[in-house]
N, C-alpha and C positions, 0 to 999 in steps of 0.2 A: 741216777735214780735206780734203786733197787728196791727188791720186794717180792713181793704175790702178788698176782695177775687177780684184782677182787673186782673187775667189773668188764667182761670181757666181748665185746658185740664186734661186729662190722665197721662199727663206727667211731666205738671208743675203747681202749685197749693200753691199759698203765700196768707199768712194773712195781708190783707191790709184794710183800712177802714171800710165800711161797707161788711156784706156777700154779692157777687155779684158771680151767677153763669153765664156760658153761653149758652145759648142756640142757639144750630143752625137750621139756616133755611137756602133753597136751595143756594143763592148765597151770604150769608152775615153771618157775627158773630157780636149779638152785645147784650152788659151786660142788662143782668136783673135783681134787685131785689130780695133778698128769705127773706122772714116774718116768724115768727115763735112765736114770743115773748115770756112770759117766758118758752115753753114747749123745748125750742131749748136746754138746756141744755146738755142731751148726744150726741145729735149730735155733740156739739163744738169741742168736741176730737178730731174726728175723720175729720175733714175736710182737713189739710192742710198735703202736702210734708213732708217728714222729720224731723215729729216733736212725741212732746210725749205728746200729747193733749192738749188740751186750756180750758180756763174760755169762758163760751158764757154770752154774753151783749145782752141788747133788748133796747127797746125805742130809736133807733137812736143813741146811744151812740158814736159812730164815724163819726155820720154828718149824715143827710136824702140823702137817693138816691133818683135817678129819671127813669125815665122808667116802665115798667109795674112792677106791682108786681107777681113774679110766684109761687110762694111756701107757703103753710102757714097750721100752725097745726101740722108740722112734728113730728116724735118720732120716734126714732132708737134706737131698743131695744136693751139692754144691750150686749154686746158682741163687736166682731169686725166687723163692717161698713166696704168696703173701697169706696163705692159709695151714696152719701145720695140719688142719686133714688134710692136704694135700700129701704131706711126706707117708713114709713108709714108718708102720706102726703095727703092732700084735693083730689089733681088732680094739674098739672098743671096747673096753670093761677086760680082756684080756691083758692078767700080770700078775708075778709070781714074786710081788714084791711088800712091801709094809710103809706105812708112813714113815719110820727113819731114812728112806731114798725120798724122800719127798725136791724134786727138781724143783730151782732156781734161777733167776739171771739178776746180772746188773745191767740196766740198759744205759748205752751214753746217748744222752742227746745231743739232737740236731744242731750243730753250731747255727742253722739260719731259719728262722721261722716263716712262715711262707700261709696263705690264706687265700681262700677264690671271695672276686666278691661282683657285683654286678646284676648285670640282667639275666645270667643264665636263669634255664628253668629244672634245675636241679644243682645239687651239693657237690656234685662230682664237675661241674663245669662253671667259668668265669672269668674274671680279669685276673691275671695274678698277680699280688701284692705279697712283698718282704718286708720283716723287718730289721732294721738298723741304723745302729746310731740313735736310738730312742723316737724312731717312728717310720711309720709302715710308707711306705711306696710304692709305683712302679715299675714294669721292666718295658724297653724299647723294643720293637717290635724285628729291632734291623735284627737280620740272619737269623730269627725266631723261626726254631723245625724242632719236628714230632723227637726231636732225639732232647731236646732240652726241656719239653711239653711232658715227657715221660718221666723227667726227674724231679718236675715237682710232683708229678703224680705218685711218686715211689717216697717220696718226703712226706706227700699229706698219706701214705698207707694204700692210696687209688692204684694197685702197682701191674695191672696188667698192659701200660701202655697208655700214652695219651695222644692228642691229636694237637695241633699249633694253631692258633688263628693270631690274626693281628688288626691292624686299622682298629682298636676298641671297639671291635666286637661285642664283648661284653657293656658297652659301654665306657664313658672317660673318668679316669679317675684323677686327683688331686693331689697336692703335696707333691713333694718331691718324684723324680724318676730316677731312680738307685742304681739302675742295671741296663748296659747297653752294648751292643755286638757280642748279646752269649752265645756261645759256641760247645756243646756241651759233646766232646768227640766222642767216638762209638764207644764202647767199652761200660761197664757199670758205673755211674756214680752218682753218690746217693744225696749229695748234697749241691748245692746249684753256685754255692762259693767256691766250689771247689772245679767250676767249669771256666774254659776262660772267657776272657770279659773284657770292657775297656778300661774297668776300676770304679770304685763304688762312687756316685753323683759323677761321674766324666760321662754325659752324652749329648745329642746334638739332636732333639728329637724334642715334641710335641704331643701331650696326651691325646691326640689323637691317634698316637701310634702305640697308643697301652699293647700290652700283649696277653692272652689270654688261652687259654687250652678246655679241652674236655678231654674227661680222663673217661679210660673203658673199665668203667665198674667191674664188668662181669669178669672179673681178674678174681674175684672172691670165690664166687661160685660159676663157675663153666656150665652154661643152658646150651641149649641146640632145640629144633624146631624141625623132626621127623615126622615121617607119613606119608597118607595122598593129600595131603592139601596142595590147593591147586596153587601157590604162589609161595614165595618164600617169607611171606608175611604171616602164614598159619600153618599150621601142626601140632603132630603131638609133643608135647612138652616132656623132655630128655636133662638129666643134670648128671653132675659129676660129682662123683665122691667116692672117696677110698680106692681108688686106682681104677673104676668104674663108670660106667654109664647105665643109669635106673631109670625109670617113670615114678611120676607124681597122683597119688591114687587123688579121686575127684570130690572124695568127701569135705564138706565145706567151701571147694573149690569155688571163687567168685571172681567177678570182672576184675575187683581190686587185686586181687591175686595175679591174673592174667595180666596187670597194666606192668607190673613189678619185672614179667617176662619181659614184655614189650620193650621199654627202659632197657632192660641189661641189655637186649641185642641191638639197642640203638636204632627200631625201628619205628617207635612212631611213643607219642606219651599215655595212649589209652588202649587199651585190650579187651575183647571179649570173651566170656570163659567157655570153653565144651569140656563136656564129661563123658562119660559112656562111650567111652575109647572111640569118639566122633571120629580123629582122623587113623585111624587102626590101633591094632594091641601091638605094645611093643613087647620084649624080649629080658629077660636079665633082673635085676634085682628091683621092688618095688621103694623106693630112697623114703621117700616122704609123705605120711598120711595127716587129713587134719589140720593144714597148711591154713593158715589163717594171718594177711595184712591187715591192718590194723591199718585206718583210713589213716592219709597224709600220705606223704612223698616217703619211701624207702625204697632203698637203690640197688638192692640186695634180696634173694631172697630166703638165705640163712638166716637174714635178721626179723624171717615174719616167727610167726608163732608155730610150732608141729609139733608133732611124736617126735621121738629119739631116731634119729637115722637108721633109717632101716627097720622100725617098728610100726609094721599097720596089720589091717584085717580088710584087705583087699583084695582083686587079681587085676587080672589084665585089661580084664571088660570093663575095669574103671576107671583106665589109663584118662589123665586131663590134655586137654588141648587147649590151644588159644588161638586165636583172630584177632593181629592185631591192626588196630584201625589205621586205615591207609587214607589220609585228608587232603586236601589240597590246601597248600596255607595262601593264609590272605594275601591278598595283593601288594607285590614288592618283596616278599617274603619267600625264602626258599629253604631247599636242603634237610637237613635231620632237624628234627624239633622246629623249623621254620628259624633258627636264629640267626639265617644268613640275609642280608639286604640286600635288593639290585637296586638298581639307580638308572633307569632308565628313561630314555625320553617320552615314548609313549609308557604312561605307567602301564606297569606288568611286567611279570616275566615268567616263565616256565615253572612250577612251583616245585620239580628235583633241579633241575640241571639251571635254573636261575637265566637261563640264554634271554635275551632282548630280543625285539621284532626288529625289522630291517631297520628302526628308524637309527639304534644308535643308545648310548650312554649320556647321561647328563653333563651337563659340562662340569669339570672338574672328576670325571669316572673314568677306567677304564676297564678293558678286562672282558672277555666274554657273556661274563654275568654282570658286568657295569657295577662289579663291590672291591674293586679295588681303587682306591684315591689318588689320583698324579702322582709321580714319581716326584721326587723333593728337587723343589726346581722350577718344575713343570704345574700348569692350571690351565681352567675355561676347558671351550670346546677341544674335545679330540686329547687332551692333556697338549694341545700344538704349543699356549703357549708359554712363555720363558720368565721367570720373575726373579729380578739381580739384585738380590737384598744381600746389607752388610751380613746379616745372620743366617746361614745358607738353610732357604724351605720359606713358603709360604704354605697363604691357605689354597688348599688347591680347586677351588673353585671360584673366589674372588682374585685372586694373586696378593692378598691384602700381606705384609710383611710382616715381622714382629715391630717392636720399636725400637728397633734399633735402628729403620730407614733403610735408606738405598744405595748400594755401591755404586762411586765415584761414578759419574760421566750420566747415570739415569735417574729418571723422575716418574712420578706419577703416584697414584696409591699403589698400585701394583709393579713401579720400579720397571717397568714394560718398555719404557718409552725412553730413547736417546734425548741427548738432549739438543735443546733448539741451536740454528746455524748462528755459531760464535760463542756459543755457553759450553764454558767442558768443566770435569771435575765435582769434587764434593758439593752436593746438594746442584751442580749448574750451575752456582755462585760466579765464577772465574769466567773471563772472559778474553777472548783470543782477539786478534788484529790480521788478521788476515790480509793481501793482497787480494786475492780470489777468497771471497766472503764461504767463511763454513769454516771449521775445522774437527779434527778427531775428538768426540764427545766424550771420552774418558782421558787424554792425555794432551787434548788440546792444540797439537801438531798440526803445521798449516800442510798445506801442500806445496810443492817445486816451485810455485812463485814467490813465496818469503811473504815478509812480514809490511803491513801498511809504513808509509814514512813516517820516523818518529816512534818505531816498535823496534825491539827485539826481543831475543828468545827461542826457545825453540818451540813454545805455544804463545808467539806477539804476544804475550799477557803484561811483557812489563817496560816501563818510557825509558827513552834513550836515557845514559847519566845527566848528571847535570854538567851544561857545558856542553852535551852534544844534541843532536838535531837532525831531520832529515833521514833520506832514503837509508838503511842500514845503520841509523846513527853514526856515520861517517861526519859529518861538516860540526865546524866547534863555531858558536857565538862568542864574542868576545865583551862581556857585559859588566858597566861598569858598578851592578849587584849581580854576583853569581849565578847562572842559572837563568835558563829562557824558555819559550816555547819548546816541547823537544817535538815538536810536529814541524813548526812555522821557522819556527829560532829568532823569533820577536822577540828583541830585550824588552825586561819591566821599564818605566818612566825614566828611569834612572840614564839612561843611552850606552853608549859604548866604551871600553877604555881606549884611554889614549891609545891614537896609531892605529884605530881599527875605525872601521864605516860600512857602511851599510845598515839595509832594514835587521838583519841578523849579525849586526857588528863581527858578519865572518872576511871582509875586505880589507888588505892591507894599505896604510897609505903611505906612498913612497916620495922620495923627494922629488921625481919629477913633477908626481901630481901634486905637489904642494907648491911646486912654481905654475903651472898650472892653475891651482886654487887662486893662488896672491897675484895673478894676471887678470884671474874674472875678477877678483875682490876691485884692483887697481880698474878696471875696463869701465866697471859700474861704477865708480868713483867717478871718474872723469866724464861719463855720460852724464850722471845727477848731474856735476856741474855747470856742464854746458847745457843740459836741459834748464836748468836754474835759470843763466844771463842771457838765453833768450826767451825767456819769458819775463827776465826782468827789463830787455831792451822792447820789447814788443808792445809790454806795457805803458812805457814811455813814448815811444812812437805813436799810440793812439793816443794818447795828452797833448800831442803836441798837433797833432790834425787835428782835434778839435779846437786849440785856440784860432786855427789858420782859418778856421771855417767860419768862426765866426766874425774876425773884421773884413774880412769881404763880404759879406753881406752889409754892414755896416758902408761900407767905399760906394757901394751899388745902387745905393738909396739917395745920395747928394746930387746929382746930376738932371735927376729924375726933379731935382728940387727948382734947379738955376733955371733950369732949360725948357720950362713947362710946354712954350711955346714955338720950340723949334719943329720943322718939316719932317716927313716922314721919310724925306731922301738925304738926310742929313747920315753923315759916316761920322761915326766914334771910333776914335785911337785906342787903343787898348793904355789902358793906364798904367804904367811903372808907378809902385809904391814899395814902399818898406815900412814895414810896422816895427815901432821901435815904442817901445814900454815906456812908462812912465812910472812913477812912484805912483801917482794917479788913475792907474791904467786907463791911461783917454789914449787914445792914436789922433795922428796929425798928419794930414794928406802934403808931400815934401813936393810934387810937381803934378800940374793940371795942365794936358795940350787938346785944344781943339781943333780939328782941321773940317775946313766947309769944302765942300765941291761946289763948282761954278756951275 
């Protein structure tokens, strides 16, 4: 971009045809000419918005201006400018030159565009977002210091300096996080690509870790705060211009004016005005009459409205002052502009220094003023405890994970918790065999006793092969389908192969035991059959008592018949008979002897 400078503020500032600054006088703005010719050189840099220096041109090179000429001879020594009344120059309106020296530059822009955006409560302070790759971002908060905080400030023009903040300060922003472990080493650099870094989208970070800065405005115009005021919060009002320090005469001087002070020095956001050299007369040149902010936020106070520097009809007795107001911010709230938060247990904190009462920080806080958020890792009370997530960081007050879960061996929402005795591994899934019940809940390792019978491993997690069984998986079944119990070494239905026996077909059988075998088979043989024929002779045997029983009875009955009338000293012979069958079965009594006593 090249050109003349045709709209030229604190704020806004393009490389346009010829250099043209503006100068203001009490009720108009209108362009004037700056000459330098060849000495304009390092001034060129340093002149325009968002850029990273320019080539400066003379002799009219982008067309002759018209209007007065105001500047000429300048030289801005080597360093960082961000005001060329700053550099060294004639005077004002002093120069012995013509529109054909009409000074020039070409400004190169910023390879990286950069923007505050957020809750700050001004333009100079907030979250910082880039852009690239066709959309805006932002940056990780890790190793974010005032030295990196400064080079966006010197990118967005804010160039006396910035300040770092982190945790989203400014609040969280969205999309993409571009930028992560910048490191911007001492030395000048103007662009924040150009600092190191992990590489653009490579970070390991959480918008809650936006990064955010406030840049020191009063890098434009240089204020100070002289006198007897009783605190360094009031005085007389001092600025800087043209190698100087002057006072600000009090005509039209108002609160809005005095807040502008307030602001630059970063002391509070609202001001009270004095006039009538309240805090004494100062000394040296009268800078500014006429000063006049124009309600809203400006950050600056070049950019209100006055006389031409250095043009008033004042003295000293009109010297302005300010007060600027010293608040206490609301509750939880601390530090400059209140944009800082504690997080405390009992709410409150100290409204400078942010300090907590004895009770302590919220859980998930730490930090003197309870505004810094657990270390990544770390949650809950005290930041004590620990959260084992595959994606390294929770949240730091729940331990709640990303979604990506929980590293090997723990559980829980917060990934806090081992896992239970005999569960190790991804998600707790797996499970160990232990002898001595537990084992190590990321890798699953029993202890010095080894593994349940029927396990091996070196986390028991998996069964003997097929084929073995038992303590260490040492003893083989021998099954006549492959494969048993690997605990028991119980064959399936199927039994054993040949030549094996037992409950775990792991017993050999050998030819003794097979004579053996074929001696009980042989034993039980010959028992059934003598158990057999005497149960078949036994059965015969009662057949045959009962035929014997009953013709004696029958023999017993005849006698009883013949003899009705015999004595009762009568002797009976015992009867010899034999019972002899008939085809008929009748029996037949073969001898009958009676013997009488005398």
């Amino acid at each position: 971009m090249a050109g003349r400078v045709h709209h030229v503020t604190k704020e806004v500032l393009e490389c346009v045809s010829s250099v043209v600054v503006v100068h203001r006088i009490k009720e108009e703005s209108r362009y004037i000419t700056m000459v330098n010719g060849e000495q304009y050189v390092t001034m060129a840099g340093r002149m325009s918005r968002h850029h990273e220096g320019g080539q400066a041109y003379g002799k009219a090179h982008f067309g002759e201006g018209s209007g007065p000429i105001l500047l000429d001879n300048v030289r801005c020594s080597p360093g960082y400018i961000s005001d060329i009344s700053d550099c060294y120059h004639r005077g004002w309106g002093n120069h012995n030159c013509n529109h054909r020296k009409d000074a020039g530059v070409a400004c190169r822009l910023s390879a990286t565009r950069v923007r505050l955006r957020g809750i700050g409560s001004s333009p100079h302070q907030g979250r910082v977002e880039v852009y690239h790759n066709g959309s805006w971002g932002t940056i990780c908060d890790d190793s974010w210091t005032d030295e990196d905080a400064s080079v966006i400030c010197r990118m967005l023009n804010m160039s006396n300096g910035g300040k770092a903040y982190g945790q989203a300060r400014f609040g969280r922003g969205s999309g993409p996080i571009l930028l992560d472990q910048v490191n911007c080493v001492s030395g000048y650099i103007e662009d924040i690509s150009d600092c190191n870094h992990a590489g653009w989208g490579k970070e390991n970070c959480g918008h809650q870790e936006d990064a955010g800065v406030v840049c020191r405005v009063s890098g434009y115009t240089r204020v100070r705060l002289r006198g007897n005021g009783s605190s360094s919060h009031q005085g007389r009002v001092e600025i800087y211009h043209n190698s100087e320090w002057g006072t600000i005469c009090d005509d039209f001087w108002t609160d809005e004016d005095a807040s502008v002070i307030c602001r630059m020095l970063d002391l509070s956001k609202r001001g009270k005005a004095y006039g009538k050299a309240r805090f004494g007369e100062g000394s040296g040149p009268i800078l500014l009459d006429d000063v006049r902010c124009l309600s809203g936020h400006i950050g600056d106070l070049s950019d209100c409205r006055h006389r031409l520097w250095g043009k008033h009809n004042c003295d000293h007795s009109e010297d302005a002052g300010v007060v600027c107001t010293v608040f206490e911010c609301e509750s939880g709230l601390f530090g400059t502009y209140c944009l800082r938060r504690c997080h405390c247990k009992v709410p409150g904190c100290h409204h400078v220094t942010g300090v907590c009462n004895n009770a302590g920080c919220q859980d998930g806080w730490e930090g003197s003023s309870c505004d810094k958020e657990c270390e990544r890792g770390a949650f809950g009370p005290d930041c004590l405890q620990t959260c084992h997530c595959k994606v390294p960081g929770c949240h730091h007050v729940t331990g709640v994970c990303h979604n990506a879960g929980c590293q090997d061996g723990w559980e829980g929402s917060s990934c806090d918790k081992e896992c239970k005795n005999g569960a190790f591994g991804p998600d707790c899934l797996q499970t160990c065999n232990c002898k001595i019940p537990g084992c190590h809940h990321v890798t699953g390792v029993c202890n010095n006793a080894g593994c349940q019978d029927g396990w091996e491993g070196s986390s028991c997690d998996k069964e003997c092969e097929r084929g073995a069984f038992g303590p260490d998986c040492l003893q083989t079944c021998h099954c006549k389908v492959p494969g048993c119990h690997h605990m028991t070494g119980v064959c399936n239905n199927a039994g054993c192969q040949d030549g094996w026996d037992g409950v775990s077909c792991d017993k050999v059988v050998t030819a003794v035991n097979m004579v053996y075998i074929i001696g009980i088979a042989l034993g039980i043989l010959l028992v059934a059959s003598v158990a057999t024929n005497i149960a078949l002779f036994a059965t015969r045997k009662r057949k045959d008592e009962n035929n014997l029983n009953g013709n004696a009875s029958y023999q017993d009955a005849l006698p009883n018949r013949r003899d009705a009338a015999v004595t009762s000293d009568r002797v009976y012979e015992d009867l010899e008979f034999e019972v002899m069958p008939s085809q008929n079965a009748d029996y037949e009594c073969l001898d009958t002897t009676a013997t009488t006593s005398v």
